[in-house]
C-alpha positions in Angstrom: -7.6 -25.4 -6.4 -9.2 -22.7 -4.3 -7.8 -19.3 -4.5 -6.2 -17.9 -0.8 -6.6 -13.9 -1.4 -4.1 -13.7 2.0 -0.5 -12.6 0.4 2.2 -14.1 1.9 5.5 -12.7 3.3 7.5 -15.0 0.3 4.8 -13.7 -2.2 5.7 -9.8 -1.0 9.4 -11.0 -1.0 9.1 -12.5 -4.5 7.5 -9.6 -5.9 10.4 -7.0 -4.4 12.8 -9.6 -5.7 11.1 -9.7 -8.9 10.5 -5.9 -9.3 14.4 -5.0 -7.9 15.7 -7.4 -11.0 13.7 -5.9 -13.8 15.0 -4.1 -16.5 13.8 -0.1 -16.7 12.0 -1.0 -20.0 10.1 -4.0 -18.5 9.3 -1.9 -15.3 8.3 1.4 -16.8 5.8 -1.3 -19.2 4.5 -2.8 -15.8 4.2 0.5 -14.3 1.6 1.8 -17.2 -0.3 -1.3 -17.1 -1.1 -1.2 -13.7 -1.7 2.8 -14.4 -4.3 1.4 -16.8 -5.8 -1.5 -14.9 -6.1 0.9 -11.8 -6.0 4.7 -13.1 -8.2 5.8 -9.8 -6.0 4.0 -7.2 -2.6 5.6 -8.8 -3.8 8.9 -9.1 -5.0 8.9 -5.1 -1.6 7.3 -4.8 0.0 10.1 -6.6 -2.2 12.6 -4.2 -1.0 11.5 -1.3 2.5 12.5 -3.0 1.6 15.8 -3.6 3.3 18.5 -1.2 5.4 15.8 0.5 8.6 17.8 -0.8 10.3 14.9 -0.7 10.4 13.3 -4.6 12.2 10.2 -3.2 9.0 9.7 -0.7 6.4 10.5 -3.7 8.9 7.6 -5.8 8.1 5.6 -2.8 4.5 5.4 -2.8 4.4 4.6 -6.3 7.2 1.7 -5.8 5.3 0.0 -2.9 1.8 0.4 -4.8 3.6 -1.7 -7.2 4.6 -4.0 -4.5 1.4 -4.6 -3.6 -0.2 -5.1 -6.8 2.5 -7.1 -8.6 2.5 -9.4 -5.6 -1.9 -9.4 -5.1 -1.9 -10.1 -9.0 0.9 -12.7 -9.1 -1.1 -14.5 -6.0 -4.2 -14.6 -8.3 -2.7 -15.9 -11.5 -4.9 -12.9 -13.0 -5.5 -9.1 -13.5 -7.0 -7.5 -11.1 -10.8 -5.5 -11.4 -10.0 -1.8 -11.8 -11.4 -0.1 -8.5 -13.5 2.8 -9.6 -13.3 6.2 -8.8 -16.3 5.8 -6.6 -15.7 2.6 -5.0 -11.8 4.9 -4.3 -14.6 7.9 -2.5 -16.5 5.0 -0.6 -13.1 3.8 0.7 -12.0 7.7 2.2 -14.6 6.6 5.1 -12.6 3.3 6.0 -9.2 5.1 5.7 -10.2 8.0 8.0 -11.3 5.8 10.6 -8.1 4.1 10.1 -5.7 7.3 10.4 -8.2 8.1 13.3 -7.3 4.8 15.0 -3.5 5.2 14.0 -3.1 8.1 15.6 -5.0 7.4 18.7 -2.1 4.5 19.2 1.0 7.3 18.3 -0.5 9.7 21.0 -0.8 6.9 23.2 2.4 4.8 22.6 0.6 1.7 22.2 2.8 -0.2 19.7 1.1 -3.3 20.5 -2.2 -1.7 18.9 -0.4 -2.0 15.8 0.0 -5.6 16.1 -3.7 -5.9 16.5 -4.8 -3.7 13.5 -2.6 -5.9 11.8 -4.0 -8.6 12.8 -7.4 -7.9 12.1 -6.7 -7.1 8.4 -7.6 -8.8 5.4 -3.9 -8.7 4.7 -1.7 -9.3 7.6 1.5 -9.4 5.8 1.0 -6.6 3.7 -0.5 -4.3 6.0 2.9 -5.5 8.5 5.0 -4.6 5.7 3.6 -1.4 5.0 3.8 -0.7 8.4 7.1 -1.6 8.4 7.9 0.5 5.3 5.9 3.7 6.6 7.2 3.2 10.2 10.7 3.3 9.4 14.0 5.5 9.9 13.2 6.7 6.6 10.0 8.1 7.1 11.2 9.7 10.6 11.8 13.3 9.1 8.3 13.4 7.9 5.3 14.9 9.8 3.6 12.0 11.7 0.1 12.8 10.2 1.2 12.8 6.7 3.0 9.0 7.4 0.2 8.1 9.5 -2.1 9.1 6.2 -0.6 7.5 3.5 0.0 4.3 5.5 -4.0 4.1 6.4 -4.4 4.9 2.2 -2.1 2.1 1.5 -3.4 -0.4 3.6 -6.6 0.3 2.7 -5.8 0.2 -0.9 -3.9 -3.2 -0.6 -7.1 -4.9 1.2 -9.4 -3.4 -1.3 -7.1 -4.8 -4.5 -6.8 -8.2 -2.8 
């Protein structure tokens, strides 16, 4: 059977449900191996953390990194490849252009453009959920850059891992 890289709302569903039921022990043990299989990706996840003030937000990152990767691996019956710390550099081009696009769409109000950069992605339904996530009530009190930034990194991040 031929593998289907595109994750699935059920899949991203599944891997909350999954996550939310674990025991501590099981989740902190899941948490370092995905700190080993992708040391580069968590540290830049734990960068965009830094100076957020908020330790529930930099808890967030890390929890919907985990999302992502729990949910690309399970897709793929297999670990993932470790993204180097240079293929992470080569990737600061693609996110820029994508917080550069992002916030052309918040200083016009074109929600609908969000539909479409959705669309376009390698990951529809992760990219929709982040978006979702990053987009949120939540994330309101935070400066619009900063959400607008760590959403481009994440998206970016979940195409690259799938």
């Amino acid at each position: 059977m031929a593998y289907d890289n595109k994750i699935t709302d059920e899949e991203i569903d599944l891997a909350i449900e999954t996550l939310e039921d674990m025991e501590e022990g099981k989740l902190e043990k899941l948490f370092n191996r995905l700190a080993e299989q992708q040391p580069h990706a968590v540290g830049f996840v734990l960068g965009l953390g830094e100076g957020l003030n908020n330790e529930e937000a930099e808890e967030d990152l890390l929890y919907l990194v985990m999302i992502m990767w729990f949910a690309i691996e399970s897709n793929k019956k297999a670990e993932l490849n470790s993204i180097s710390e240079e293929e992470m550099e080569n990737l600061q081009h693609k996110i820029d252009e994508r917080l550069e696009r992002i916030m052309s769409f918040a200083a016009e109000e074109e929600e609908d453009e969000f539909e479409v950069l959705i669309s376009e992605s390698s990951q529809p339904a992760l990219v929709s959920y982040l978006s979702d996530e990053f987009f949120s009530e939540e994330y309101a009190r935070m400066p619009e850059m900063k959400v607008a930034k760590m959403f481009s990194c994440l998206s970016v991040l979940a195409e690259t891992l799938s």
